[in-house]
N, C-alpha and C positions, 0 to 999 in steps of 0.2 A: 194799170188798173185805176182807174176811175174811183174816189173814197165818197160815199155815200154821207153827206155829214151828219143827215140828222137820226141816220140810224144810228152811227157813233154816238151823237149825243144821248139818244134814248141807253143807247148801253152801257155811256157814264153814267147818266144818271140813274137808270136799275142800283147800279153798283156803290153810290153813295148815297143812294136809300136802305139799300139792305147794310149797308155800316154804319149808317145813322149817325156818324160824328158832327156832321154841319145843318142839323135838323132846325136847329136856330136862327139860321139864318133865313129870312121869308125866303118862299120858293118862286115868286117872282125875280127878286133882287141873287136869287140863288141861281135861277136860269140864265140872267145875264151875265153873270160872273163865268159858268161855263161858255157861252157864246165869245166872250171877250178871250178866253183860253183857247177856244178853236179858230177866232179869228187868227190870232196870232201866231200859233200852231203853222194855218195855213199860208199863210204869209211869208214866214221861217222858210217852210217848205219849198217855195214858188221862188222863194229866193237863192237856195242855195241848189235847185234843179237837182236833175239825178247822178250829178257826176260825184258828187260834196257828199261825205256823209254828214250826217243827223249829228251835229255839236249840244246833245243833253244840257251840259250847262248853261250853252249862252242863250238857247230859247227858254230855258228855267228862269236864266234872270230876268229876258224880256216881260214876259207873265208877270213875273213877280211884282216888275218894278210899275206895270200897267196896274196890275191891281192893287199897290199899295199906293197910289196915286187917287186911282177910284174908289175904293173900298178900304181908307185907313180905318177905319172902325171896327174893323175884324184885322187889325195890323199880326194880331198875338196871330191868328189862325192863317193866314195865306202859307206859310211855305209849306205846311203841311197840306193843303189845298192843292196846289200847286202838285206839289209831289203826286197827290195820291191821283190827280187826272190825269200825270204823266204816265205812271203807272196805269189805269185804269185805261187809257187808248191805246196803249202797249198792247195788252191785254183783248182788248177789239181789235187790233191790226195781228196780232195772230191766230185770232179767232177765225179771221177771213183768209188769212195767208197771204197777207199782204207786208210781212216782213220778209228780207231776206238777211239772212245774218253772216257777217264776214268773218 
């Protein structure tokens, strides 16, 4: 299956609208910060192919340490960022049925 990204993206972002925790952060500079999560997401992905499972931590760190690199100004706020878009495409890859769980 084929991942649609930027419906992903609208359905992250739905979803850290209606939780309103990162409202502070401009929605320009807020949209990058997602893109920069999905790039690397996709990346992770293309890297470890379909044979590899999904290692949560080590693409957690990679984010993290991408965004605490580009965005140390919100330093307090990324792992919970972090966290909640992992959770949150989680959340859109079962919506579509595009997880399969072992």
């Amino acid at each position: 299956m084929e991942l649609d990204l930027t419906q992903a993206k609208q359905y992250i972002v739905g979803k850290f609208k209606n939780q309103g925790d990162f409202d502070f952060i401009p929605e320009q500079e807020f949209s990058a910060m997602l893109d920069e999560l999905i790039d690397i997401d996709s990346k992770y992905l293309d890297e470890i192919g379909e044979d590899k499972p999904y290692d949560e931590d080590e693409v957690f760190d990679r984010m993290l340490a991408a965004l605490n690199k580009k965005y140390s100004n919100y330093k307090t706020y990324l792992m919970r960022l972090v966290d909640d878009y992992m959770d949150f495409m989680e959340e859109y890859l079962v919506s579509i049925d595009a997880v399969e769980w072992e």
